[in-house]
N, C-alpha and C positions, 0 to 999 in steps of 0.2 A: 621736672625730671626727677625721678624716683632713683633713691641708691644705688638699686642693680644697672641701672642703664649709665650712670656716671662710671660706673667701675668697667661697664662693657665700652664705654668711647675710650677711656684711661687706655686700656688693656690695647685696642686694637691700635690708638694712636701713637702707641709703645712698638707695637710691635714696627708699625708704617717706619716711623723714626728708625728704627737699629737697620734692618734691610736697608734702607736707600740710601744710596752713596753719588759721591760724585758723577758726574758725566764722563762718558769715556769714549771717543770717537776713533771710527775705524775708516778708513780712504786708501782706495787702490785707482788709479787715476791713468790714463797711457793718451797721449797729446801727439795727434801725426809732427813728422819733423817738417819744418817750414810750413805747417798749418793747411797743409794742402795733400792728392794723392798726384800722382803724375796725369798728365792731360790723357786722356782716352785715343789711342791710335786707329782710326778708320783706314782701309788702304786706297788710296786713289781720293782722300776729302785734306783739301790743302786747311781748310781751317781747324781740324783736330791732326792731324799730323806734325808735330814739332817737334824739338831737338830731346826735349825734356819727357818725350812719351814713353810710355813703358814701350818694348822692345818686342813688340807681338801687339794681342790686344785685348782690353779686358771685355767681360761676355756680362749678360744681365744678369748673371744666377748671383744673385746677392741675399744675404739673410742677415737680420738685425732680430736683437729681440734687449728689453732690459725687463728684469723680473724683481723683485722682492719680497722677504715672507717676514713675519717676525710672529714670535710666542711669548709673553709674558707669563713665568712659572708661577707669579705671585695673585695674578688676576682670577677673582671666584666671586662666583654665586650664591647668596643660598638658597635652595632649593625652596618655594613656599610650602607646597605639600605635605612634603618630608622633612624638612628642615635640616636637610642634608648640605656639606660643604662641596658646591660645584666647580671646576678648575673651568673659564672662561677662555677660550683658545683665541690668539693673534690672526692676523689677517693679513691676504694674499695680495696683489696686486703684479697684473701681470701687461705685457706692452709690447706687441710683434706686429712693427709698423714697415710695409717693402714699400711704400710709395715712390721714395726714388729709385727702385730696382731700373726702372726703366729709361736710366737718364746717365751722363758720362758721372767717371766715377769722382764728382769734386770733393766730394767728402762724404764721412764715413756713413752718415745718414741721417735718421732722426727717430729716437724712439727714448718711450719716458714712462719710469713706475716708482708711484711713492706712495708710502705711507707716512704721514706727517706727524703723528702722537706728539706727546704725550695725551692717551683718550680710554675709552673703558676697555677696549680692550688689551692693547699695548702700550708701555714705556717707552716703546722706542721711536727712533725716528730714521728712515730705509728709505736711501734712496738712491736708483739706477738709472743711467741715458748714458745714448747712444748719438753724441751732436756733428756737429758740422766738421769737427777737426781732433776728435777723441770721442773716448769714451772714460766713465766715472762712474763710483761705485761705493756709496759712503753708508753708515750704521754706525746713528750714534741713542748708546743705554742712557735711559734718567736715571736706572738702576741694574745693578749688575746681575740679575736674575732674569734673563731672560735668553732668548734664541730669537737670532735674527741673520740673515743673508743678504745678500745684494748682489747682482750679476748684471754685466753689460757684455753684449757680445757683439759682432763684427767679422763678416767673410766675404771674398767675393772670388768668384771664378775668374782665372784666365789664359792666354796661352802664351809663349816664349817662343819668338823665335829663335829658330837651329844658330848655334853659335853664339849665343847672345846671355847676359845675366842681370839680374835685375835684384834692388834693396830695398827692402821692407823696410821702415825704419819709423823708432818716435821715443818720447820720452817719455819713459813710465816712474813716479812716483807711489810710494807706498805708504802710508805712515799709523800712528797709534799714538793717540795723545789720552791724555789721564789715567795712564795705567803705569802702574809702579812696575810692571816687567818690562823689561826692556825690552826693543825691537831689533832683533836681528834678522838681517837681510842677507837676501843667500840669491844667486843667480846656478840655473841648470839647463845643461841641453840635453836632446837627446836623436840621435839622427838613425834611420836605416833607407832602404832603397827609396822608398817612399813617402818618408815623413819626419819631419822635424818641428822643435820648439825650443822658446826660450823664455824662461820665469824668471819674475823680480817678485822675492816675496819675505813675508818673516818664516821659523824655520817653524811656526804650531801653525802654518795655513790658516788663519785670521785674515791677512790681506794679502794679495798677491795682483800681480799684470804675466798675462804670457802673449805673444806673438807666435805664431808659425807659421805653415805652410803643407801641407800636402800636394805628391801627383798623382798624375794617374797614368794609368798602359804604362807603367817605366819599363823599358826592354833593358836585358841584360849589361851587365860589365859597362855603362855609363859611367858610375863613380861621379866622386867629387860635386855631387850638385848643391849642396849645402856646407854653410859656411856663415861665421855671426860671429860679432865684434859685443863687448861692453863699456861703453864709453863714458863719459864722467856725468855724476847726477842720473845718471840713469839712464841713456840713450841707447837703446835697445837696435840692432842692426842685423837682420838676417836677408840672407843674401841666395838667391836660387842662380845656377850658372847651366845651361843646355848647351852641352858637349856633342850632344846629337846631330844627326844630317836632316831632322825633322823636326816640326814645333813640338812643345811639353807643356801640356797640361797641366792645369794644376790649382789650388786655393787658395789665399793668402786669407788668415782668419789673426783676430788680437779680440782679446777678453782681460776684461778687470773683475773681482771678484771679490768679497767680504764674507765673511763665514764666523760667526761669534756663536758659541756654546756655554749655557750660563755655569760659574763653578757651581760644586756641593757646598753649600751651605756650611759654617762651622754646626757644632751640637747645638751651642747655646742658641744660635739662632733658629733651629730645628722648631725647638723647644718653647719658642713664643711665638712661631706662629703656630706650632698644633697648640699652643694655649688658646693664641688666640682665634684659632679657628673653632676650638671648643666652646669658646663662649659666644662666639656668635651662631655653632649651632645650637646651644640650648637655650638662646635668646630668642631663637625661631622656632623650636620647639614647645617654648613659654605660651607664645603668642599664639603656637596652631591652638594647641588642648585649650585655652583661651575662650577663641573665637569658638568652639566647637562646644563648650560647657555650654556659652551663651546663644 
């Protein structure tokens, strides 16, 4: 190994060193309460009809999907031709599974996306499902330079019978481990004729769980159909009430979600990797005029 080329491993295993930091994990998690949804109500079938049934009946329009992306800002190429410094983009993985659309609602369903890294194109490690009694939603950096997401989601159709109300309910965890800022957790509703929710998350949207609910045809002056408790550890409880002389419509949906955006760099650090990006492009640069003399 010739001079220049010790000085170009030095330089770049310099720069590898000062970027990478600890591991820093992010989990937004929501767990149905009692690990089940209420039994499916048919009318006139003794074996799905029981005390515990939702109060109408749920319909097959169900939708799942879990998704993941992630970017490592640090990951590059160099160009052979050119010997240009190229930014090497992260990877997608996506999971929109309805197979149990067609079946009572025992749980929430099943659907699964991940990206496992650490590998050439990302640091990280992304991963979303959608299982039998939650959903979960975690991204954890080998280094803090990068962009990554994670989403689970969860709806399903149904309708309420006139006079009757019915609890969405489960427990969502949130959390952020190896990160010197601390996690503040902040709970929000927000209601009008039609639609409500309710988030458990930190206050910079990095991790968050919300539940809700939408209806639909709502006819006037009903009032009061929403309603949700926050209970200990995190036990999230929304509540639809049909005040009506008719059934109500409507969706019950819960999403967990992870959102991480890599900081700016201090200067110094700017500063060794365009060092070290410079020297490894005039090391491919060396090598083109090189190959091309001879």
């Amino acid at each position: 190994m010739n001079t220049f080329s010790k000085f170009l491993l030095s330089a770049v295993s310099c720069v590898v060193t000062t970027v990478v930091q600890a591991d820093t994990t992010y989990s937004a998690d929501f767990t149905l309460q009692d690990n089940t949804l209420p039994r499916l109500r048919i009318e006139g079938s003794p074996v799905w009809t029981r005390p515990d049934s939702l109060p109408g009946e749920w319909s097959y329009g169900q939708r799942i999907d879990a998704t993941v992306n992630s970017r490592d800002l640090l990951s590059s190429t160099v160009n052979p031709a050119t010997g240009a410094l190229e930014q090497t983009w992260g990877q997608q993985n996506h999971s929109d599974n309805n197979h149990r659309a067609g079946g009572p609602p025992f749980s929430m369903g099943e659907s699964h996306a991940n990206i496992p890294g650490p590998n050439d194109w990302s640091h990280t490690i992304s991963t979303a499902s959608v299982a039998l009694t939650g959903l979960q939603a975690d991204v954890t950096l080998t280094d803090r330079y990068a962009n990554a997401d994670a989403h689970a989601t969860w709806s399903r159709d149904f309708s309420l019978d006139a006079h009757s109300s019915f609890t969405f309910s489960g427990l969502a965890t949130v959390g952020i481990t190896g990160d010197s800022n601390p996690l503040s957790a902040a709970t929000t509703f927000d209601s009008n004729d039609s639609f409500a929710s309710l988030t458990l998350g930190d206050l910079f949207g990095r991790v968050r769980t919300t539940i809700g609910a939408d209806i639909w045809g709502i006819g006037p002056g009903l009032g009061n159909i929403f309603s949700y408790s926050v209970g200990p550890g995190g036990l999230l409880a929304l509540t639809v009430t049909n005040n009506s002389e008719s059934s109500l419509r409507g969706t019950f949906n819960a999403g967990s979600y992870v959102a991480v955006s890599a900081p700016i760099p201090e200067p110094e650090t700017w500063l060794l990797l365009l060092t070290g990006a410079g020297i490894v492009g005039v090391a491919a640069r060396k090598r083109h005029a090189s190959l091309v003399r001879s």
